[in-house]
N, C-alpha and C positions, 0 to 999 in steps of 0.2 A: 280408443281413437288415437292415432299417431301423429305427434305435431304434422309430422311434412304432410296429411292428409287436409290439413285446414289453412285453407286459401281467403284471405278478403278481398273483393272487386269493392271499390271505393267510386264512385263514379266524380269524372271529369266534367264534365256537363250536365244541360238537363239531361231527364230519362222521359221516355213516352214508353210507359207501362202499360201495355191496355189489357182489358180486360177479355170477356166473350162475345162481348155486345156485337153487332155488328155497327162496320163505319164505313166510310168513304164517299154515303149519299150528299147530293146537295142538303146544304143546311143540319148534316149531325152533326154530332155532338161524342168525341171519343174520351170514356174515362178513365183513369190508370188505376190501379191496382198494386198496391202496395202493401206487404211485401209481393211479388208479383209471383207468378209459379215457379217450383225449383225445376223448369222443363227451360225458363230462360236461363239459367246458371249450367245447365246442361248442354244446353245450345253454345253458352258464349262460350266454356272449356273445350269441348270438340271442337269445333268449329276452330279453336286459335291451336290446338294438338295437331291435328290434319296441316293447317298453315305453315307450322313448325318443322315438320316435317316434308315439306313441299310435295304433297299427294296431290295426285289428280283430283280436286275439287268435284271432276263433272261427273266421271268416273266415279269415285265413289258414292256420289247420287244415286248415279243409276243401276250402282250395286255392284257393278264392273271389277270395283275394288273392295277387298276386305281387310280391315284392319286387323292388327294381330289383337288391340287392347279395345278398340273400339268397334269392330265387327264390321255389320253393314248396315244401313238404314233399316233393314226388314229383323234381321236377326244382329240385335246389340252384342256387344262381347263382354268383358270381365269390367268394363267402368260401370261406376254406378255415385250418385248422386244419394248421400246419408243425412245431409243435414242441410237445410239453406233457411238463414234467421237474418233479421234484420243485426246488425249492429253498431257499434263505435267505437272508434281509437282511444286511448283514453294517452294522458300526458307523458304517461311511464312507455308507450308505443304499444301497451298490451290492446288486444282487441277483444271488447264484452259483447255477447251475445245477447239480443233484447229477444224475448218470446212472446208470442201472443198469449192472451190471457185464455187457459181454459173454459171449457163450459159452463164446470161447475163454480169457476172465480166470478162475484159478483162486485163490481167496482162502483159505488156510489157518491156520487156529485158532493163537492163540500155546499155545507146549506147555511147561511150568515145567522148567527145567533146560537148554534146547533153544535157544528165543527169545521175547520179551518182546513182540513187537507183530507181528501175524500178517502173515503173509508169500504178498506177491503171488506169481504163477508164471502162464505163457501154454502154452497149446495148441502144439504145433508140427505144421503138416502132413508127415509124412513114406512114403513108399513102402513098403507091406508086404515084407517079404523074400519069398526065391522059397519057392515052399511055404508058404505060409503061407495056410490056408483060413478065409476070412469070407463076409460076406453084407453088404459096405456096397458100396455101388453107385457110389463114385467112388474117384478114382485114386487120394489120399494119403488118406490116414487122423488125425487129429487126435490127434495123441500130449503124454500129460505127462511131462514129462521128470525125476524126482525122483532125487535122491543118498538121500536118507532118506524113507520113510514117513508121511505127513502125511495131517491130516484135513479135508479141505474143509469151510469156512464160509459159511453163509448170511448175508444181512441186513447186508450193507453198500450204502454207496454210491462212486461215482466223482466228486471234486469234479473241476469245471472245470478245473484245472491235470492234474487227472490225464486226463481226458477228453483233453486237448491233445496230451500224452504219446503215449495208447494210438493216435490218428490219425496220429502220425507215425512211429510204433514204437518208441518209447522203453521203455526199462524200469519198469513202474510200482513206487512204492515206498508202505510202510505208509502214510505221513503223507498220501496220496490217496486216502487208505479214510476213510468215517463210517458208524459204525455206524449202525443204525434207530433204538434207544436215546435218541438224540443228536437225533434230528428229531420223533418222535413217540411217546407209547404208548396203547396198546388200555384203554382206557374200559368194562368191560362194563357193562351195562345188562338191563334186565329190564322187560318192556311188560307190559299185558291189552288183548288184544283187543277191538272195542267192535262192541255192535249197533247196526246203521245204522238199524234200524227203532223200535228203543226206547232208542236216545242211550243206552245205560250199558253196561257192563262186560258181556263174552260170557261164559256160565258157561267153564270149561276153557279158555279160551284165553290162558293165557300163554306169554311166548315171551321168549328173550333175543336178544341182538344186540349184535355190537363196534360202539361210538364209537370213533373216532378222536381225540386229543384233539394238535393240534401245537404243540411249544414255540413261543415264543414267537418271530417272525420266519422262522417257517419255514410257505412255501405251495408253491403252485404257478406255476410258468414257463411262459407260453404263449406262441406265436407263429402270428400273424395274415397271413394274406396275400389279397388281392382286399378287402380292406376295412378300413378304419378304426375299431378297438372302441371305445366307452368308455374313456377314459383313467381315471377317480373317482369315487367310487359305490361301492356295495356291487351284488354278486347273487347267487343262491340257487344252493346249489351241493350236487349229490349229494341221499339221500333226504331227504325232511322238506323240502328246501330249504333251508338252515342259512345262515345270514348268510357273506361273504367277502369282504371289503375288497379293491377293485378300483383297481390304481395301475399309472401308464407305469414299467416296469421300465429300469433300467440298467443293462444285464446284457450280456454279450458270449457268445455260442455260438459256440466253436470252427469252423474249418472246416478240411478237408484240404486240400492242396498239390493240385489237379487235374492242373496241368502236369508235375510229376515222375509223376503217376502216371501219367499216358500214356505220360512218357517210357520210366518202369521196366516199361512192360507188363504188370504183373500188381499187384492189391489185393485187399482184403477190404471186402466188403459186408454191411454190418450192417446192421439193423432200429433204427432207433428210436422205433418203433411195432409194435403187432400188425400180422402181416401177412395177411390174407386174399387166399387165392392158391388155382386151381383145381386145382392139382396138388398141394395140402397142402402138407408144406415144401419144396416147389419155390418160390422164387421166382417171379413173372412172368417172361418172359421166358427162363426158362430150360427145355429143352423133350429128352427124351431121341432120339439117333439110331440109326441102323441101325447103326453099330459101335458100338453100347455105350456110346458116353461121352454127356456132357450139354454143349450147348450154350446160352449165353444171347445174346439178342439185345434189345436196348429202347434206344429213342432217340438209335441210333445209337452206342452200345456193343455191340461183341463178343467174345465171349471163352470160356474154356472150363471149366466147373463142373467147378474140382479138388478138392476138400475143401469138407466143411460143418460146423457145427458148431448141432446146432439142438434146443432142449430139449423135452419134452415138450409136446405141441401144448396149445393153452386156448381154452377156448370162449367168444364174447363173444357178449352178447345184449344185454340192454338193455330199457327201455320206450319207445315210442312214442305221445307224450302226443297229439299228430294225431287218432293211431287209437285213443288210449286202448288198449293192447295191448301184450304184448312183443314186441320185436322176434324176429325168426329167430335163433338160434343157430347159431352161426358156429362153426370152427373154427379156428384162427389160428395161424402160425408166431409165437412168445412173441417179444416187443423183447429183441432183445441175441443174436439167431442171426446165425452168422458164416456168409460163405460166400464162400472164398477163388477167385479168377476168376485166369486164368494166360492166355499167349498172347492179351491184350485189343489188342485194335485200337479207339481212340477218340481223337478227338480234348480237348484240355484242355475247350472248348464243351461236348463229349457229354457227359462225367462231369458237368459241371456240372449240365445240364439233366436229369441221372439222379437226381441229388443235391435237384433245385428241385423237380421233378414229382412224384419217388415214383415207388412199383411199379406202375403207373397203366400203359396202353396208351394212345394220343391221344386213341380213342372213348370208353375210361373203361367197367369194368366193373360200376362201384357208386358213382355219386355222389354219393351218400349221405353212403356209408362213407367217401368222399373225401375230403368236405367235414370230415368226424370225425374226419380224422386218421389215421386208417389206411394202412398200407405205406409208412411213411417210412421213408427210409433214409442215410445216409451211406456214406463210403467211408473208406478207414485202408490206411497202405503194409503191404506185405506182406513183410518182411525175409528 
């Protein structure tokens, strides 16, 4: 990844993040979603490139116009959307990357008397004993291994040093946890609805809705590939459009050992994006055979679907300012599902090229969704 490719939007005001839900009835209720889709980091870079360039806005809506870098709303061009992570300035002006915590990371509450700063713990794949009757449909099973009884914690994050750690299979420890706390908190708010036809206030239509409001230094990490963003500037970012101070990031993302992993034969494949995949949380690429097990095959990696670890699916939708419309609602394997690959035949090249393209096929199922950032993934040894 090439510095000039890594951009951070810093936001200037609140954000209103929302989700899928729907909203605008008398009396909802809209909640944000943070980090929020990398289809808004998509939106706000296009969106201020087109500006830049003084293109016909309306025109290229309606497809009128094609971009050389950026295509047209139906058929995207060479931009595309590789990374989008929460993160923060730090004092030296470097900007770290925070990562959501994988699947297989289990992060457990400090408990008074016990331990004082809450304690990391990983998934382990292991073989069900004989006898043992289930309904999960691969080989090893994703086991926590605990001496004492502990309560799993939500709402942290993984800094970059701990990110580095977890890809090479190091033991993560407390001090590579931040809490949510620590980055951002929830703003409530309270709107009235307005009539469009008489400019004033809709009788019964009020509604609340979370702002996002981020300390100070703390945006978003995005990374750019098939084109050049904006290095400075501001762009409108999430509902309302909210101001977000736009600067070339000095930031360093992690990357895995590709060579040992080929050597070691077997890794873990994680999401670092939503994954929209035809087989729900099957991976691309990964496809069920005549004896029962799951095979994956994609650009020249192959391997065998031993273990998965993959949380409760999420639906991403969106607006479609083109179509004036929302987008289809999607179901989506959640960023941060693990899925541990065994007997992998690939060369150091293939995982690369696994790692650059995404869950993508060459023909490309949605590139769209492509260009948005969707089915990224990395790789992580598997100890």
């Amino acid at each position: 990844m090439t510095p000039d490719s890594l951009r951070f939007l810093e936001p200037l005001d609140v954000l209103f993040l929302r989700g899928n839900k729907l909203f605008g009835a008398p009396g909802s209720h809209g909640e944000s979603l943070v980090p929020p889709w990398p289809s808004v980091a998509a939106g706000a870079l296009r969106s201020r490139m087109l500006a830049d360039e003084g293109a016909d806005l309306t025109a290229f809506a309606r497809g009128a116009l094609a971009h050389p870098i950026l295509g047209t709303p139906t058929q995207p061009g060479s931009f595309r959307i590789t990374a989008f992570h929460l993160a923060r300035r730090g004092s030296d002006d470097t900007v770290e990357a925070l990562f959501a915590p994988p699947a297989d990371v289990v992060i457990e509450q400090a408990l008074a008397g016990t331990y004082s700063k809450p304690q990391v713990r990983q998934l382990t794949p292991l073989a069900p004993p004989a006898g043992f009757v289930h309904s999960y449909p691969l080989p090893y099973i994703p086991i926590l291994g605990q001496a004492q009884r502990g309560k799993a914690e939500s709402g942290y994050w993984l800094t970059t040093e701990g990110w580095r750690s977890y890809l090479i299979g190091r033991q993560l420890a407390p001090e590579h946890c931040v809490p949510s706390s620590a980055l951002w908190r929830i703003d409530p708010r309270v709107g009235i609805g307005l009539d469009a036809a008489t400019r004033r206030a809709a009788d019964g239509r009020l509604f609340s809705v979370q702002a996002i409001s981020m300390r100070p230094g703390v945006g978003f990490l995005t990374a750019v590939s098939g084109a050049t963003p904006p290095s400075k500037g501001t762009v409108r970012l999430g509902g309302d459009g909210r101001a977000a101070a736009l600067s070339t990031a000095n930031a360093t993302l992690p990357a895995p050992d590709h060579a040992a992993l080929s050597v070691n034969r077997r890794c873990r494949l994680v999401l670092t994006s939503p994954g929209i995949f035809p087989l729900g949380w099957l991976p691309l690429g990964a496809t069920p055979t005549a004896d029962g097990s799951y095979r994956f095959e994609l650009h020249g990696v192959r391997a065998r679907l031993a273990c998965a670890a993959v949380p409760r699916y999420e639906t991403v939708s969106g607006w479609d300012l083109a179509q004036w419309r929302p987008k289809a609602a999607q179901r989506t394997a959640p960023t941060g599902s693990v899925y541990w690959l065994d007997e992998l035949e690939a060369s150091e090249e293939a995982l690369r090229k696994l790692a650059e393209h995404g869950l993508w096929s060459e023909t490309c199922e949605d590139p769209q969704r492509r260009a948005e950032g969707f089915n990224r993934c990395t790789l992580a040894v598997w100890n």
